[in-house]
N, C-alpha and C positions, 0 to 999 in steps of 0.2 A: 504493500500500500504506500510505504513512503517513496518508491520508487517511483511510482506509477506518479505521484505528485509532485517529485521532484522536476519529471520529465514534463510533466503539464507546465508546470512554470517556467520551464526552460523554453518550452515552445509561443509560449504566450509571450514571454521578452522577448523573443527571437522576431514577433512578427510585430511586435510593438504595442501589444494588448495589454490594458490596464483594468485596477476596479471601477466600479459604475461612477465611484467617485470624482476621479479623475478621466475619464475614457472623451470628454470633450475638449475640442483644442481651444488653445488661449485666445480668448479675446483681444481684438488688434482693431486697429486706426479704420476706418470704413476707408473701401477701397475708393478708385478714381471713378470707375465705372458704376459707383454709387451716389454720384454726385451728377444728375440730369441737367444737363441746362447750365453748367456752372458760369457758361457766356452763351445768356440767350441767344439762339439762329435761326428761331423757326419765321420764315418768310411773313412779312406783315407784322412783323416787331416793330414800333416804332416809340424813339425819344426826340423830345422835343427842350431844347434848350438856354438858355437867356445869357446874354453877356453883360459885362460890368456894364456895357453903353444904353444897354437897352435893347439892343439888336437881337433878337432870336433864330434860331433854326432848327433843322429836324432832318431827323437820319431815319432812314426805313431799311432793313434786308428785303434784298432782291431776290431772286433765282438768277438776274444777269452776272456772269463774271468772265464776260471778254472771252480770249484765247484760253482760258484755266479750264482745268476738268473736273474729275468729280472732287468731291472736298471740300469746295472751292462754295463761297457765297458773295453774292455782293451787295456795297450799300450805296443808296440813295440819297441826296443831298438836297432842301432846299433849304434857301436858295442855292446854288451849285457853289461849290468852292472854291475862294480863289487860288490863284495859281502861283503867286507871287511870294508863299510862305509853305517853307518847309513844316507840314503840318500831318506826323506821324500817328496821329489819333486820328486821323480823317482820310482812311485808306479806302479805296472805292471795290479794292477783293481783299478775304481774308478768309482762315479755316483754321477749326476749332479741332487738336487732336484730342487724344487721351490725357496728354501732359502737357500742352502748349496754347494758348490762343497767337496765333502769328499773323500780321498788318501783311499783307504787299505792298512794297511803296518804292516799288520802280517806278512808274508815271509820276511820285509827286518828289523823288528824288529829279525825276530829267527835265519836270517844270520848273522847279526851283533854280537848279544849276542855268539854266535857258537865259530866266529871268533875270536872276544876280551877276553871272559871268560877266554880260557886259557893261554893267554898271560900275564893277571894278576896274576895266580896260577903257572905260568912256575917257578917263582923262589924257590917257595918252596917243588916245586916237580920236580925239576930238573931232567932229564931225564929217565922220566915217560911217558907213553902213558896218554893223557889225552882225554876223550871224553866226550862233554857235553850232557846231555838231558834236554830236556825243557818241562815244564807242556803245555797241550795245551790251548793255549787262543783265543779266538773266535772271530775272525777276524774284532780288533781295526781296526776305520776308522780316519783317522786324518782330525778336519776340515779347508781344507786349505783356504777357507775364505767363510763369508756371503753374498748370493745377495740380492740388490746391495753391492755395497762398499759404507764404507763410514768413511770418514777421518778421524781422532783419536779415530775410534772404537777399541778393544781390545776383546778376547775370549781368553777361553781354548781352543788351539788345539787338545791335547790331554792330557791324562793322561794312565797310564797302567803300571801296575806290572807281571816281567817273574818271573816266578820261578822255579827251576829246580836243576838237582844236577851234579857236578862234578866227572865221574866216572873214577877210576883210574884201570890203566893195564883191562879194560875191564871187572873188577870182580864187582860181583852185592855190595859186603858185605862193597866194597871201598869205597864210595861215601860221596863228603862232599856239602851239599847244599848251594844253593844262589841263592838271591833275585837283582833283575834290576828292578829301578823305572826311568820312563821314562816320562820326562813332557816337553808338546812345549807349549808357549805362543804366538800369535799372537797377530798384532797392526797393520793398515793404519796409517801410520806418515805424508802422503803427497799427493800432487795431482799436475802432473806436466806433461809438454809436454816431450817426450824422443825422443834423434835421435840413431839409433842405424845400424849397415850396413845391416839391412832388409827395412831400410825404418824409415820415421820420423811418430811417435806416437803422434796425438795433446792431448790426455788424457792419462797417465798412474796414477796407483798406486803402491804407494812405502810401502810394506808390510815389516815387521820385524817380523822373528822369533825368537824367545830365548826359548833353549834347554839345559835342566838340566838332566843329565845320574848321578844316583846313583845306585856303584853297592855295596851290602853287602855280603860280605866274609869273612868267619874266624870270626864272628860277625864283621868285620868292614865297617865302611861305607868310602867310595871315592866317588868324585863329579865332574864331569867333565861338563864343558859349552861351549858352541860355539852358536853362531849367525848367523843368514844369513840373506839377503835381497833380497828382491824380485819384481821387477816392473813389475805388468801385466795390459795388457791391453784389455780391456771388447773386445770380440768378435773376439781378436784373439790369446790371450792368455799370455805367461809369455815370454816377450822379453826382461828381462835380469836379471843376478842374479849375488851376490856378498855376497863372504863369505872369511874364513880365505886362501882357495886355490887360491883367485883372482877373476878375474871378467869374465864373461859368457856371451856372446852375441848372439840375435838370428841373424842370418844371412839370412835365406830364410825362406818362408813358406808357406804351402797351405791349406787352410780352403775349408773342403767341403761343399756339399750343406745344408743350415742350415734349420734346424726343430725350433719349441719352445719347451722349457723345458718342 
């Protein structure tokens, strides 16, 4: 008989069996795939926003997203956005994985450069037609944060180099080249309730970005920075942001019917 019992227990460790007391696994963190909607997508979401001016807008998910395939959603702008401001929160495709929400923002990386380029080269080429071309880069995703969030985390947003050249009076033989390095750093600094005139948030996160623009011209290097902040909140998205233009509030919104990631 003690045989027989030594042998039972041997076989039950062997295969990893325990008493009834312990025979269920540890309780752990709820997985990713338990967290539905963490960045609302489902098409006919829409937020609508106010700026420190007074000016408002509104963003809708599309089903359009250009040349992108599946994965891929995109957003609608009114009034449409200008062109003139590198403006990383206002990506027109983007896709939600398991661990990622990530912007596209090659279009509003080649607007920017377009626009800026020649305002820095105006002075030395003073009235000159100036037209840039840009090498093509294959369509940088910025990651605008990790799911879940989590509090004094830190990433690379992004990183990415344009290059292209400065062509003058439209003639091919004109052309003086130049390089735009572009780097965004993200952090979760905080974790706090927010009220905001859509309604009170018992969880936000207060995200910081810092953004470094170097552009090289003439062999020279110039460095431009700017910062912005961003409190979003899981499941219905970014209700407010502040940067050097002031502060942005969500005022309405509609989350459609949610799916999981």
């Amino acid at each position: 008989m003690r045989l027989t019992t030594f042998v039972l227990c041997g076989v039950l460790l062997l295969f990893g069996c325990n008493t009834d007391e312990d025979s269920h696994p540890p309780l752990s963190e709820p997985s990713v795939q338990g967290m539905p909607n963490y960045f609302p997508d489902a098409v006919g979401s829409r937020w609508v926003y106010q700026e420190a001016s007074g000016m408002r807008w509104a963003r809708e998910v599309t089903d359009e997203r250009g040349t992108h395939g599946e994965g891929y959603q995109g957003f609608a702008y009114m009034p449409p956005v200008s062109q003139t401001v590198f403006d990383y929160l206002k990506p027109d495709v983007y896709r939600v994985t398991e661990n990622q929400v990530l912007f596209v923002v090659s279009e509003n990386i080649d607007s920017y450069v377009q626009t800026e380029l020649p305002k820095a080269a105006q002075d030395e080429f003073a009235g000159l037609e100036l037209n840039v071309a840009i090498e093509a880069i294959s369509h940088p995703e910025l990651v605008f944060f990790h799911i879940p969030l989590t509090s004094n985390f830190r990433w690379d947003a992004l990183n990415v180099t344009v290059s292209g050249n400065i062509i003058l009076q439209n003639l091919v033989l004109l052309q003086i080249p130049f390089e735009v390095d572009i780097s965004v750093k993200g952090e979760v600094v905080s974790e706090s309730s927010l009220e905001t005139p859509a309604g009170s948030f018992e969880k936000t996160y207060q995200i910081e970005y810092q953004t470094e623009i170097t552009y090289i011209l003439f062999s020279e290097a110039e460095t431009t920075r700017q910062s912005q902040t961003v409190w979003f909140a899981p499941h219905v998205g970014i209700v407010k942001i502040e940067d050097e233009r002031g502060v942005t509030e969500l005022t309405e919104y509609k989350v459609g019917a949610m799916s999981d990631l």
